[in-house]
C-alpha positions as CSV (number, residue, x, y, z in Angstrom):
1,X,-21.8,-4.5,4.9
2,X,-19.9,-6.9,8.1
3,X,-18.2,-8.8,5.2
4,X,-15.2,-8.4,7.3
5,X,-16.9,-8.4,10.1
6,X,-14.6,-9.8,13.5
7,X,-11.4,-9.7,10.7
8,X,-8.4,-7.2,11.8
9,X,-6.3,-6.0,8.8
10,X,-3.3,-3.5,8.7
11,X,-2.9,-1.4,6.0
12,X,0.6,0.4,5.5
13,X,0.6,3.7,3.8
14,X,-2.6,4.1,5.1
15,X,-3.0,7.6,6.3
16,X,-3.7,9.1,2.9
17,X,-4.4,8.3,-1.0
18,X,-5.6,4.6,-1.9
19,X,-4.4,3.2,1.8
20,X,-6.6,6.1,3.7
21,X,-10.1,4.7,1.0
22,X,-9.3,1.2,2.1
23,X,-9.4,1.6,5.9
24,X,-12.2,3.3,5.5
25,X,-13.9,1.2,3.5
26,X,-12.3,-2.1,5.3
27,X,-13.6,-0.2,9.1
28,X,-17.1,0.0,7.4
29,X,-17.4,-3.7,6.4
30,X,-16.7,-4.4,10.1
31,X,-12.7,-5.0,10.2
32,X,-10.6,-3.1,13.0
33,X,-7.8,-1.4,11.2
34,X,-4.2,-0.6,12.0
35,X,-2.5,1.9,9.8
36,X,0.6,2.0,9.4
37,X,2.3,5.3,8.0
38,X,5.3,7.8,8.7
39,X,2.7,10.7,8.4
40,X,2.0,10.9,11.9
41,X,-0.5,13.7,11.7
42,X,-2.6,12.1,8.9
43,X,-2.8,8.7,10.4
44,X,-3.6,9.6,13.8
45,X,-6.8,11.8,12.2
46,X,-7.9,9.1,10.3
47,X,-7.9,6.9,13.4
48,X,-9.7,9.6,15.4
49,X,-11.9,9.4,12.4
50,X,-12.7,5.9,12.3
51,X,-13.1,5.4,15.8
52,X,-15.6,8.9,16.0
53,X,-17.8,6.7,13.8
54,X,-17.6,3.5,16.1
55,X,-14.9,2.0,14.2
56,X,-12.2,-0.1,16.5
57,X,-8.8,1.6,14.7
58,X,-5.5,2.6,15.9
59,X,-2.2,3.9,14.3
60,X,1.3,2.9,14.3
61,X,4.4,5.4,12.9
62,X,6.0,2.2,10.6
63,X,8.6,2.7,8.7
64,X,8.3,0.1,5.9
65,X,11.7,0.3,4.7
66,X,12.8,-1.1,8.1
67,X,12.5,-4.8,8.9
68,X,12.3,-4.4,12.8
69,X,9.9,-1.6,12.8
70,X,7.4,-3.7,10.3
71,X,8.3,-7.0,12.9
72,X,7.4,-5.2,16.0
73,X,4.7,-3.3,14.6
74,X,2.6,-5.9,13.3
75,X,3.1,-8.2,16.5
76,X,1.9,-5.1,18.2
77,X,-1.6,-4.7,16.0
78,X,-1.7,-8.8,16.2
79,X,-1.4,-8.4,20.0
80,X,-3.7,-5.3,20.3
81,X,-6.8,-6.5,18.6
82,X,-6.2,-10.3,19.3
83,X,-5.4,-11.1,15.8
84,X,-4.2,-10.6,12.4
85,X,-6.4,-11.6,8.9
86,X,-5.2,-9.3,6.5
87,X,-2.1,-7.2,5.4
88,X,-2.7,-4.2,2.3
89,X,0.6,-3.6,1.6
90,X,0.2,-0.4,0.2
91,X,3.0,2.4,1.1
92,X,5.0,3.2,-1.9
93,X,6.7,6.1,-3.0
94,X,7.5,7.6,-6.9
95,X,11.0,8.7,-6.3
96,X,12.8,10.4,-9.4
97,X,12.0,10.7,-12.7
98,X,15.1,11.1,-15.0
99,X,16.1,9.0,-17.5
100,X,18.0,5.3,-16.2
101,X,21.6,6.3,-17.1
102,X,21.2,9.5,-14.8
103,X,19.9,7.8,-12.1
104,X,21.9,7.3,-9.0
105,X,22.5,4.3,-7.5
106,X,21.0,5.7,-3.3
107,X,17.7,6.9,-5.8
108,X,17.4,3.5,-7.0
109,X,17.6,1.9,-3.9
110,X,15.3,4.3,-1.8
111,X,12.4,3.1,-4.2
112,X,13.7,-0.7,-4.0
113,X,13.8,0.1,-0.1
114,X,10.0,1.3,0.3
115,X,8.0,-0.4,-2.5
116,X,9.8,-4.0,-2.6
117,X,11.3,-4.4,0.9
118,X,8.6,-2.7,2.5
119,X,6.0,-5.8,0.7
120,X,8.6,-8.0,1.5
121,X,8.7,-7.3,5.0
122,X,5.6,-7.2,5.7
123,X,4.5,-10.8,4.3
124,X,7.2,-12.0,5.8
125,X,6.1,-11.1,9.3
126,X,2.1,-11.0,8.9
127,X,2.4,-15.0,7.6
128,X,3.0,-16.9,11.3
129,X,0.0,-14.5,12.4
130,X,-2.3,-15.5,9.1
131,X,-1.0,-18.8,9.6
132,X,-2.2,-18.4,13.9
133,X,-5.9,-17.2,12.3
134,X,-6.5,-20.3,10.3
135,X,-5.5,-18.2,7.0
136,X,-6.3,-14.8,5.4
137,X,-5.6,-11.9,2.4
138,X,-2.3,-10.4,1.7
139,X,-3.4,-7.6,-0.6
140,X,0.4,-6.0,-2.6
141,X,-0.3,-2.9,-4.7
142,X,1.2,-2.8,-7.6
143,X,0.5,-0.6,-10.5
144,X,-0.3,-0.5,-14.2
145,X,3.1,-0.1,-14.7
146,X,3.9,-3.5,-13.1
147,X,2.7,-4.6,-16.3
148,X,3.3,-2.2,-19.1
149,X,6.4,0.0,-19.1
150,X,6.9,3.6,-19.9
151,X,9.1,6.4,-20.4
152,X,9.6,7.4,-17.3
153,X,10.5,7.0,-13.0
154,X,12.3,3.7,-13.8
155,X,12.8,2.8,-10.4
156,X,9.4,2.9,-9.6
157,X,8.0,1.1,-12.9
158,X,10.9,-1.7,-11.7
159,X,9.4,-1.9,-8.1
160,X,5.8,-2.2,-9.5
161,X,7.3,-5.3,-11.6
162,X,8.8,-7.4,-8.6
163,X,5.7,-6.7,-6.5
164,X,3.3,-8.3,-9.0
165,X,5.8,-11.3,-9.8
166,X,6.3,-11.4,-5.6
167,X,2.5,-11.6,-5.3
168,X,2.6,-14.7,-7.7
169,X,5.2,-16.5,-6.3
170,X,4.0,-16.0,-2.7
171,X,0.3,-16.7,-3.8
172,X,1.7,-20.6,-4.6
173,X,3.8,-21.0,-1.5
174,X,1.1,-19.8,0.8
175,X,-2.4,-21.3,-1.3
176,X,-1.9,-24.4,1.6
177,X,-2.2,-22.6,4.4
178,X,-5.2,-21.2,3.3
179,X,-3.4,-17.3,2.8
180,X,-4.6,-15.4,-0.6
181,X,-1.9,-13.3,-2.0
182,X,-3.5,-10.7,-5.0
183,X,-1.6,-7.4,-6.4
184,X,-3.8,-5.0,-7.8
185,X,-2.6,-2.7,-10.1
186,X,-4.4,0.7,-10.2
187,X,-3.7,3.3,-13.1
188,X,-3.8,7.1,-12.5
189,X,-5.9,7.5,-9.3
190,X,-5.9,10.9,-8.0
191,X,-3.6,10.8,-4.8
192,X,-1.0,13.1,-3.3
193,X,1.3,10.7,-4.6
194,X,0.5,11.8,-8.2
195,X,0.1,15.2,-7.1
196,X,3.3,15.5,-6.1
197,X,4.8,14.0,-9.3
198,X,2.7,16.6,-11.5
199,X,4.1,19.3,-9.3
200,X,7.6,18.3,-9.7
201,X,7.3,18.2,-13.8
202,X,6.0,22.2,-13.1
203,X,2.3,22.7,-13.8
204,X,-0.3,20.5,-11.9
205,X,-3.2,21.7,-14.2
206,X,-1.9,20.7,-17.2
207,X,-0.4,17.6,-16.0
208,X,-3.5,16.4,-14.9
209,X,-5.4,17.2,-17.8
210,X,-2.8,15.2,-19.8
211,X,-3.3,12.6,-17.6
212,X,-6.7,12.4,-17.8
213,X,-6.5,12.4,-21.9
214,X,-5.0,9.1,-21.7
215,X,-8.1,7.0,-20.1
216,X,-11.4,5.9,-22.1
217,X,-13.5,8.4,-19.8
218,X,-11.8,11.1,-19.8
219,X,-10.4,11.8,-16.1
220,X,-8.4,9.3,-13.9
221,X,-9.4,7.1,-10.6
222,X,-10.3,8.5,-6.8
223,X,-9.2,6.6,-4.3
224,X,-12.6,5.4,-3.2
């Protein structure tokens, strides 16, 4: 407990999934979170959650896609809480899953849009504010499938890809001024996110159990 005790961190795509588990567990270490999300509903509960429990919180609508909203947002948390030590860029989306040659060229960029730009952005505007707290964590989720390929949503197994190699590159420019960059790349964790892609392919059940199948226990990841 209090290992991140005085630190404020923003988390986008933090209203549900992987994003809602870290506040939480960031809030209980002692940070004071800012989610970012477009699930207006969702974040504002988890806010009212944290802060019911004596955790300092507070949500922004961000979309990540857009470079102004991220600029002004995270100027705003840095201004609200007096600070800014960690970004967990988190918000991503699936998009389709057809095969590469029946993909269209606005379903290839949406994903680009959210999951690369959205990281992207965010760095880009958190750094002068890392830099302003004498250095901090930039946390980029990536995937599995930023490291292994497979059959299937190739826009999102590209995005997954340029995260992690961002994450590198970014981790040597930044080392200096005393700002960690680490991806972390999960593989099946039970979120709406995967949810939602089961439910497209037709039946959730036995998508899941096939999903499960495929790791050494038998069932896939929660998001805490």
């Amino acid at each position: 407990m209090n290992r991140l005790k005085g630190k404020v961190a923003i988390i986008t795509g933090g209203s549900q999934g992987i994003g809602r588990a870290c506040a939480i567990r960031m809030a209980e270490e002692g940070a004071a979170i800012a989610v970012f999300d477009v699930l207006d509903a969702a974040g504002e509960a988890l806010v009212a959650e944290l802060i019911g429990r004596g955790f300092p919180s507070r949500y922004w609508n961000v979309d990540v896609s857009n470079e102004t909203n991220v600029h002004t947002a995270i100027d705003a948390a840095a201004v609200h809480f007096g600070r800014l030590d960690a970004l967990v860029n988190n918000a991503g989306i699936a998009g389709v899953s057809r095969p590469t040659h029946e993909i269209t060229e606005a379903e290839w960029d949406r994903v680009q849009a959210v999951n690369v730009k959205g990281v992207f952005f965010g760095v880009k505007h958190a750094i002068s504010h890392l830099k302003r707290a004498g250095g901090g964590s930039i946390i980029n989720l990536s995937s599995i499938y930023g490291i292994v390929g497979a059959p299937d949503v190739p826009p999102y197994h590209a995005s997954k890809g340029a995260v992690r190699l961002m994450t590198k590159t970014d981790a040597l420019l930044y080392a200096p001024d005393h700002i960690r960059v680490n991806s972390i790349h999960p593989g099946f964790i039970w979120t709406p996110m995967v949810e939602a892609f089961l439910r497209s392919q037709g039946d959730v059940a036995a998508g899941r159990q096939a999903i499960d199948a495929l790791h050494p226990l038998g069932h896939m990841g929660e998001p805490d």
